[in-house]
C-alpha positions as a Markdown table, in Angstrom:
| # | Residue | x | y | z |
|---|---|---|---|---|
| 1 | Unk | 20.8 | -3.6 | -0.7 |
| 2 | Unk | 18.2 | -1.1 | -2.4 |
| 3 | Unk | 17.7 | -1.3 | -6.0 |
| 4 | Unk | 18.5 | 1.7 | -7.7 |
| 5 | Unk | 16.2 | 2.9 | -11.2 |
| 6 | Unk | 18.5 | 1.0 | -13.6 |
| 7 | Unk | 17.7 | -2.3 | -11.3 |
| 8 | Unk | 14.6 | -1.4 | -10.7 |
| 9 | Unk | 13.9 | -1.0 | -14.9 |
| 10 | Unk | 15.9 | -4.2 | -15.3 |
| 11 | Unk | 13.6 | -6.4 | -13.0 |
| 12 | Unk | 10.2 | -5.0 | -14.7 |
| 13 | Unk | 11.6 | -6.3 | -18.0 |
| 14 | Unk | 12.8 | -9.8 | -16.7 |
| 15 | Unk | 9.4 | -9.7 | -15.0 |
| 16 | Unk | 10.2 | -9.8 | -11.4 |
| 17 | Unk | 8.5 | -6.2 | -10.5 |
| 18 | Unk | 5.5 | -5.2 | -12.1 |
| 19 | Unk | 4.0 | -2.1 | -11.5 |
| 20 | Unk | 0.5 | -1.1 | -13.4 |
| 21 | Unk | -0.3 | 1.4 | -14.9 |
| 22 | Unk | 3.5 | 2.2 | -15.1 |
| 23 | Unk | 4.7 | 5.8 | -15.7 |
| 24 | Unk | 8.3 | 6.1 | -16.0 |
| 25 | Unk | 8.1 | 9.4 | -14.6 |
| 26 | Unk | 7.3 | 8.2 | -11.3 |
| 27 | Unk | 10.7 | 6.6 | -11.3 |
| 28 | Unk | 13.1 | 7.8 | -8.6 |
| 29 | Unk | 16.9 | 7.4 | -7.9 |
| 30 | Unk | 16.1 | 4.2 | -5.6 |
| 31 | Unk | 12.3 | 4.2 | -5.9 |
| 32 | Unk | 8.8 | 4.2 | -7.6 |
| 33 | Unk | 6.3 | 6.6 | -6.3 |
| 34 | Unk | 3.0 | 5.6 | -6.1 |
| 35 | Unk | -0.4 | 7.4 | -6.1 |
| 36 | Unk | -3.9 | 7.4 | -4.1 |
| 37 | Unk | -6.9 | 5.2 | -5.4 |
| 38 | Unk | -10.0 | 6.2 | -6.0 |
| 39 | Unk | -11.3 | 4.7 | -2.8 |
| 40 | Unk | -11.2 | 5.4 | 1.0 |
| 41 | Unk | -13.1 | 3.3 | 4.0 |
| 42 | Unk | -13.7 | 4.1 | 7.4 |
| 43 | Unk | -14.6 | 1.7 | 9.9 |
| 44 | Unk | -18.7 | 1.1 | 11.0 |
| 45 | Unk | -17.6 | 0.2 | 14.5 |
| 46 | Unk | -16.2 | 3.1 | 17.3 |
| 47 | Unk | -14.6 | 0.2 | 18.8 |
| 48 | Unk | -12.9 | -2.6 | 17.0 |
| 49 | Unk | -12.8 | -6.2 | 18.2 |
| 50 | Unk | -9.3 | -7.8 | 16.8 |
| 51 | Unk | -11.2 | -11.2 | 17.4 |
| 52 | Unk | -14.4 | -10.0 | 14.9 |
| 53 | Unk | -14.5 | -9.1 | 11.5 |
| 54 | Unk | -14.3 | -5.4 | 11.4 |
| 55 | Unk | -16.6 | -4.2 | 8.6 |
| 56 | Unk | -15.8 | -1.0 | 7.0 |
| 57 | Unk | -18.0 | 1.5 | 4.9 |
| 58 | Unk | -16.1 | 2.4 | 1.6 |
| 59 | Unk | -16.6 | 5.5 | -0.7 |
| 60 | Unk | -15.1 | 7.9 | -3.5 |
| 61 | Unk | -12.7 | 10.8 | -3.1 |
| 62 | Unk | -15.1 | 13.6 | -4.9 |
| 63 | Unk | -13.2 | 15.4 | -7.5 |
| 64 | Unk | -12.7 | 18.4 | -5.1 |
| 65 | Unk | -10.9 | 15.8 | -2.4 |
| 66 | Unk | -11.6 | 14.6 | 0.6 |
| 67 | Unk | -10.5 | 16.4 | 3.6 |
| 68 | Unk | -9.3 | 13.8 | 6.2 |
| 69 | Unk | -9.6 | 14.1 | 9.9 |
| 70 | Unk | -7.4 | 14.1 | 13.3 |
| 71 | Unk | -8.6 | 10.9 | 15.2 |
| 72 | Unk | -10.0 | 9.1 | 12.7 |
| 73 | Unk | -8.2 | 5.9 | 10.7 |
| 74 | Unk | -8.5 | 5.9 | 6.9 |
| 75 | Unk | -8.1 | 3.1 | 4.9 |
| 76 | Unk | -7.1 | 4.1 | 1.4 |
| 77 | Unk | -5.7 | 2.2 | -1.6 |
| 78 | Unk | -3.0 | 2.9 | -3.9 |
| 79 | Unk | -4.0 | 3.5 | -7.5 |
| 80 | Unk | -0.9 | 1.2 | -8.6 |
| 81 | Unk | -1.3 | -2.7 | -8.7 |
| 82 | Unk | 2.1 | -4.3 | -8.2 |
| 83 | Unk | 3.8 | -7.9 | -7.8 |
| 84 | Unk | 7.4 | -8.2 | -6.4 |
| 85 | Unk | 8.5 | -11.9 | -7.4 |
| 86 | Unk | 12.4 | -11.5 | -5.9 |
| 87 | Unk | 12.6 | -8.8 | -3.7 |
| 88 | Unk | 11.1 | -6.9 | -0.8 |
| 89 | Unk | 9.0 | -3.9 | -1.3 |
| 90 | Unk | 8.9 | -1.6 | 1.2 |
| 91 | Unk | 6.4 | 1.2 | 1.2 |
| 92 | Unk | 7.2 | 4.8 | 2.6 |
| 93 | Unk | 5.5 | 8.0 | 2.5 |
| 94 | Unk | 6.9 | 10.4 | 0.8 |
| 95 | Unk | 8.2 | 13.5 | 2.3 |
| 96 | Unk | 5.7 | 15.9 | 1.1 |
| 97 | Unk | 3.0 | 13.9 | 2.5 |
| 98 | Unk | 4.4 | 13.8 | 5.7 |
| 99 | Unk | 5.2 | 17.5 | 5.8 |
| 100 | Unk | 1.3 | 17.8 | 5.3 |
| 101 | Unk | 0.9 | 15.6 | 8.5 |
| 102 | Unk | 0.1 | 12.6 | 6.7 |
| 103 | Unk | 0.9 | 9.3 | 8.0 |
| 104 | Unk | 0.4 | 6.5 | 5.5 |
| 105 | Unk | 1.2 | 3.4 | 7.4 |
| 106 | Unk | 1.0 | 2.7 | 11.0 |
| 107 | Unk | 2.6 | -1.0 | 10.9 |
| 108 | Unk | 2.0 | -2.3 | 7.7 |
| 109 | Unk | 5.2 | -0.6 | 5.1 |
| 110 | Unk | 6.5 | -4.2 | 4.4 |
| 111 | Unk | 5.4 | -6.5 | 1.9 |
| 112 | Unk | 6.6 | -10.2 | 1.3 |
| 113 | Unk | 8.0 | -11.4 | -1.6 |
| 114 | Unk | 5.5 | -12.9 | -3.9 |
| 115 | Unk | 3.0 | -9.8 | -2.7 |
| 116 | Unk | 0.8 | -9.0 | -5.7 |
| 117 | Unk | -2.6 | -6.5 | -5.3 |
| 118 | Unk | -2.6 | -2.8 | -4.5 |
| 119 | Unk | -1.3 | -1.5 | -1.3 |
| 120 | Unk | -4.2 | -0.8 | 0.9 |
| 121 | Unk | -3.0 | 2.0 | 3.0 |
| 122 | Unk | -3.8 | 3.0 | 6.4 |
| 123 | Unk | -3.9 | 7.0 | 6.8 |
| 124 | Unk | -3.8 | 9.1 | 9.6 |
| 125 | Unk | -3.3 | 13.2 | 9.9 |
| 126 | Unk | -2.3 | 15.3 | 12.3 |
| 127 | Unk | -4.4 | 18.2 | 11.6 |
| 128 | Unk | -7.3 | 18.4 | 8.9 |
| 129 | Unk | -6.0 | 18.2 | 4.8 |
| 130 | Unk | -7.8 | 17.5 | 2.0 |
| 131 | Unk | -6.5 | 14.9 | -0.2 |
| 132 | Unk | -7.2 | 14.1 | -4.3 |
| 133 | Unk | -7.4 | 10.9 | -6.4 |
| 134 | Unk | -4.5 | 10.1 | -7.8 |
| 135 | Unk | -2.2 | 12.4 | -5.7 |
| 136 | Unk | 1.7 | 11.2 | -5.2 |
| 137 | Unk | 1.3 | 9.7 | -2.0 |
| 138 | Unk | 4.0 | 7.2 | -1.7 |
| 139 | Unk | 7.2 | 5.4 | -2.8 |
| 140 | Unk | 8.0 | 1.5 | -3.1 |
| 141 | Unk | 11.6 | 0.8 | -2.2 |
| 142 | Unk | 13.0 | -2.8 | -3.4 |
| 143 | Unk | 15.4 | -4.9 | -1.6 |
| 144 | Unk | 17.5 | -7.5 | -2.8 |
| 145 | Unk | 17.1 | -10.8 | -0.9 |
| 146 | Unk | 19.7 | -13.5 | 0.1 |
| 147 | Unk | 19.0 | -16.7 | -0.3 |
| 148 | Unk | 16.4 | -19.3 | -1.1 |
| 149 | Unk | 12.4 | -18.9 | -0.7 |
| 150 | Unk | 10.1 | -21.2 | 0.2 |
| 151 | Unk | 7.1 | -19.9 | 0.8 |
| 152 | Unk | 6.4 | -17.2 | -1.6 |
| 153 | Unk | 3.2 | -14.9 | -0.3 |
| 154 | Unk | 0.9 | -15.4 | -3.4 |
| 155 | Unk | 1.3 | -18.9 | -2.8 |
| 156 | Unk | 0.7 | -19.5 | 0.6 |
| 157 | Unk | -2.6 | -21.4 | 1.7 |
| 158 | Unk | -3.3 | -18.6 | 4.7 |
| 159 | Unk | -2.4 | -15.2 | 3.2 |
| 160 | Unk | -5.1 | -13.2 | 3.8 |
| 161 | Unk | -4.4 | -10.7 | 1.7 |
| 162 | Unk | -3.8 | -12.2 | -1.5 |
| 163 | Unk | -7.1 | -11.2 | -3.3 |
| 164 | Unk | -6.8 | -8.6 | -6.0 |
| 165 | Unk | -8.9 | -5.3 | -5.4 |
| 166 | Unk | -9.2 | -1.7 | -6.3 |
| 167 | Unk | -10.6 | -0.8 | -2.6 |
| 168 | Unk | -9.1 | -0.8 | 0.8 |
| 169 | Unk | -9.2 | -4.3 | 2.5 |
| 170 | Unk | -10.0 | -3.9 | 6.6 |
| 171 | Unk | -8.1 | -5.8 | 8.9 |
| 172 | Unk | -8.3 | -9.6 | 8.6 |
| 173 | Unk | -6.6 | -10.5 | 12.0 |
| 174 | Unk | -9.8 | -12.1 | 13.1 |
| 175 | Unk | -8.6 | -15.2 | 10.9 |
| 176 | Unk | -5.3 | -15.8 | 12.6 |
| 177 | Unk | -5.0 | -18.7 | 15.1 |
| 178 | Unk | -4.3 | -17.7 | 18.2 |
């Protein structure tokens, strides 16, 4: 089940969501939109090795935007710092994002419970657009969850993505075991 506003309002003050900064505005029927950081990264390599750490070169959107690229993978960051304590977030662009060709996720729209940083965000577009800080660029969705947790994400000794930052974070799937 999807929270709706009123559930959504209710876990922020019980302290199970936290969204910051939080602008009630950004509140939706069954959502919270979010917004684009300050910071985008691109990759140094032309080829990426999923065994190697793949180092990325980050930078500022100018105050006139940034015009993104076909064929080339953005990492961005949302502006929004959020912990989910009891339910799922899901992240989704929103609609007029993707009506500019804007894809903000390739794989990675779920996060676990217990996930608290920014949401880096991994950007794609199908023909060039020029994007701002702070634009609407997405919107977190909540599920309830059934049942007991055991291994919350904040807490567990392998996430790799548990450090909080303001800039996009490159793949770590060079420290999985495999």
């Amino acid at each position: 089940m999807i929270l709706t506003d009123k559930q959504i309002l209710e876990e922020i003050e019980k302290g199970t969501i936290l969204v910051e900064p939080f602008n009630r505005d950004c509140l939706g029927t069954n959502s919270y939109d979010v917004h684009l950081g300050r910071h985008l990264a691109t990759y140094k390599d032309e080829v990426l090795d999923a065994r190697k750490h793949n180092e990325i070169d980050v930078f500022d959107i100018p105050e006139e935007g940034f015009v993104l690229q076909p064929n080339m993978l953005y990492l961005g960051v949302t502006l929004e710092y959020t912990e989910t304590h009891a339910h799922v977030p899901f992240l989704e662009g929103k609609s007029s994002v993707g009506r500019l060709g804007i894809d903000i996720h390739a794989t990675a729209g779920k996060g676990d419970v217990g996930f608290c940083n920014t949401w880096t965000l991994e950007i794609s577009v199908s023909k060039p657009v020029r994007v701002y800080h702070g634009m609407p660029i997405g919107q977190l969705i909540y599920f309830e969850v059934k049942g007991g947790i055991e291994n919350y994400y904040n807490t567990k000794e392998n996430a790799k993505y548990n450090h909080r930052t303001i800039t996009p974070v490159e793949s770590m799937m060079w420290k999985n075991v495999w």
